[in-house]
N, C-alpha and C positions, 0 to 999 in steps of 0.2 A: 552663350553658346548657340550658335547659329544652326547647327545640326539640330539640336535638342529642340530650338523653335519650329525647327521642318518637320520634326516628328509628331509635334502635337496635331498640327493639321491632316498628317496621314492617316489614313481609315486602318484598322486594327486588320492586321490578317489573319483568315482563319484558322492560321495553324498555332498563331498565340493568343486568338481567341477562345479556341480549344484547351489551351492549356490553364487560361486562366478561368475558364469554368468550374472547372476541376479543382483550383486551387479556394477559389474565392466563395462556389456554389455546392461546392462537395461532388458533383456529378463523377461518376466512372468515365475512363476513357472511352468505351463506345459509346454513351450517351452522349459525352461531349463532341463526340464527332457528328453523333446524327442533327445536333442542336446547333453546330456550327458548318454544318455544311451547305448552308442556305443565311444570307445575313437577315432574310427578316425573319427566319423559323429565330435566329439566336436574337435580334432587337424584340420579338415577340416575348422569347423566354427572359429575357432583362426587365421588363418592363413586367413582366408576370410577378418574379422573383421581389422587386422591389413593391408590390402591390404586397406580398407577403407576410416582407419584413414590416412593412406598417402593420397588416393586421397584428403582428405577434405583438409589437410596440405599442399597442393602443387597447393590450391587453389587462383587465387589475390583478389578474392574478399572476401575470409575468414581468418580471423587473430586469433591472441590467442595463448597459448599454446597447447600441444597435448592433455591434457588434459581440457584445457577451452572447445575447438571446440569441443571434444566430449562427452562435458556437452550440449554444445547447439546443437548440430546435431546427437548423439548417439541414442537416443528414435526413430525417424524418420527412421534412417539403421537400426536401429535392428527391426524393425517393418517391412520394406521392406523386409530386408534379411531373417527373418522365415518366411515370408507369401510364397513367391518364393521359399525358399530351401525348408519348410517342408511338404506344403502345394501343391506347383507346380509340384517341382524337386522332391521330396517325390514322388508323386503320380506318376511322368513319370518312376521316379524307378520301383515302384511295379510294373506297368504293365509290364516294358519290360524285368524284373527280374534282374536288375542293382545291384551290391553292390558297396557300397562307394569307396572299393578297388580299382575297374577297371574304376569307372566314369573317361570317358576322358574328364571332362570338369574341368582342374586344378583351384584350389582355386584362382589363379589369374585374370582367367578368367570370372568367377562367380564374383570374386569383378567389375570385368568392366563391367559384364552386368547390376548388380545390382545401377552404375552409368547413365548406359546409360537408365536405365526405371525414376533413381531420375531428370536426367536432363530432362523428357519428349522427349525424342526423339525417343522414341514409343510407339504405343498406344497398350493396355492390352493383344487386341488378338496377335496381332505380337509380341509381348514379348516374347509371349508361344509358338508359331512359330517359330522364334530364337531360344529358350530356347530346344526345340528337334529338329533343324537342330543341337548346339552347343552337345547334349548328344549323336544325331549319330554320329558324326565326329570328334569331339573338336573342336578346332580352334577358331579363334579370334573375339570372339560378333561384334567387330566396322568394321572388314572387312565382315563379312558372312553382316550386315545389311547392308551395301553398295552393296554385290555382288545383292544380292536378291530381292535390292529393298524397304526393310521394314521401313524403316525411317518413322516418322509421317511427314507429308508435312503441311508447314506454307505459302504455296500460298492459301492465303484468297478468290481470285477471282475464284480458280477454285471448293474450298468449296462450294463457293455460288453459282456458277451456276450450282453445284450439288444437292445442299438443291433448287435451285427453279424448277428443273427438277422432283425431288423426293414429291412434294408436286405438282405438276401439275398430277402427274401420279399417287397420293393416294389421289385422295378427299374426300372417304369414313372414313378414320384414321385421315384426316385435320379436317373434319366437326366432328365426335366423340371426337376430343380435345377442338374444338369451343364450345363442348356443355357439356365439365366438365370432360371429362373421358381420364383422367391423364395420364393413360399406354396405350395410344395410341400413344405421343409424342417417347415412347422406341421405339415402333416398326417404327418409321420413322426416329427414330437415327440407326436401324441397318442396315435400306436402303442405309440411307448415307456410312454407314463404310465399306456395301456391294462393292458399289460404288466405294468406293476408293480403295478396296481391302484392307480394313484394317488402311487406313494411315492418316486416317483423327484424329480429337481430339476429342473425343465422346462429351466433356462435349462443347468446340466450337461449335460442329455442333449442338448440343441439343441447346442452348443458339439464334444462328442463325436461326435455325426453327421457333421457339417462337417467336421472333424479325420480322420473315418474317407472321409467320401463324396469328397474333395478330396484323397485322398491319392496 
């Protein structure tokens, strides 16, 4: 069929490149459109996606085929991956007047950061910290978050005698959660995160608060 051979050569249009985001990536209509409204924002995000599904396939604790595993973990990265790239990396763009062209931060490397926030091995503000040391420079998310420090830290004991320092030196935000007023616990989670310069686990430290203010 002669038609069928013209079409292979045609370049995808973006209105069924759209659709097939959605279908094949899991993405929502508006994501798909923002990811498709630009063909190298959407060869950017293909080439991401597929750095992805290798990391998930080259995992021991995950089996399947390449499609099983990105039936049960695809919704999850593509929910991380737009919220980071459109939302994050989108907005570090516009401010610093970025196009997708010159982003030194290669689709490779964008898949490994976007691993390195699903394994929790940083927490939210240092992502974003990462995330623009990685847009000034390039370079490699797993080295720049060792050179710099930003790892989330999983020493329990020093959490805690940060959270019992932090509720010694706010009793006015302890006693206002003692007596019902909810978003006062936030502001004694950012003391913590303050503290740690970022590396602690918001939702641990929040949890250990409670555990300690409630006792």
């Amino acid at each position: 069929n002669i038609e069928k051979e013209q079409k292979k050569f045609l370049p995808e249009l973006p209105r069924a490149r759209k659709y097939r985001f959605m279908e094949e990536y899991g993405f929502n209509i508006a994501n798909a459109e923002i990811l498709t409204d630009d063909p190298y924002k959407a060869d950017y995000t293909e080439r991401v996606i597929s750095e992805l599904i290798s990391w998930l396939m080259s995992m021991d604790n995950i089996e399947g085929t390449e499609t099983e595993i990105w039936d049960n973990y695809g919704k999850k990265m593509s929910k991380l991956f737009s919220g980071w790239f459109i939302n994050k990396l989108g907005g570090l763009m516009m401010q610093n007047k970025v196009d997708i062209r010159i982003l030194k931060i290669t689709p490779e490397n964008f898949a490994e950061f976007i691993t390195i926030v699903y394994d929790n091995k940083i927490s939210g503000p240092n992502a974003l910290k990462l995330l623009e040391l990685m847009m000034e420079a390039g370079g490699d998310p797993s080295q720049i978050l060792e050179e710099k420090d930003l790892g989330q830290t999983s020493d329990k004991g020093e959490i805690k005698a940060i959270v019992e320092k932090i509720i010694n030196t706010n009793p006015k935000p302890v006693a206002d959660y003692k007596a019902g007023k909810e978003a006062s616990i936030m502001f004694l989670v950012g003391q913590v995160m303050k503290e740690t310069r970022g590396k602690a686990n918001p939702q641990s430290a929040k949890e250990m608060l409670i555990k300690k203010i409630m006792k």
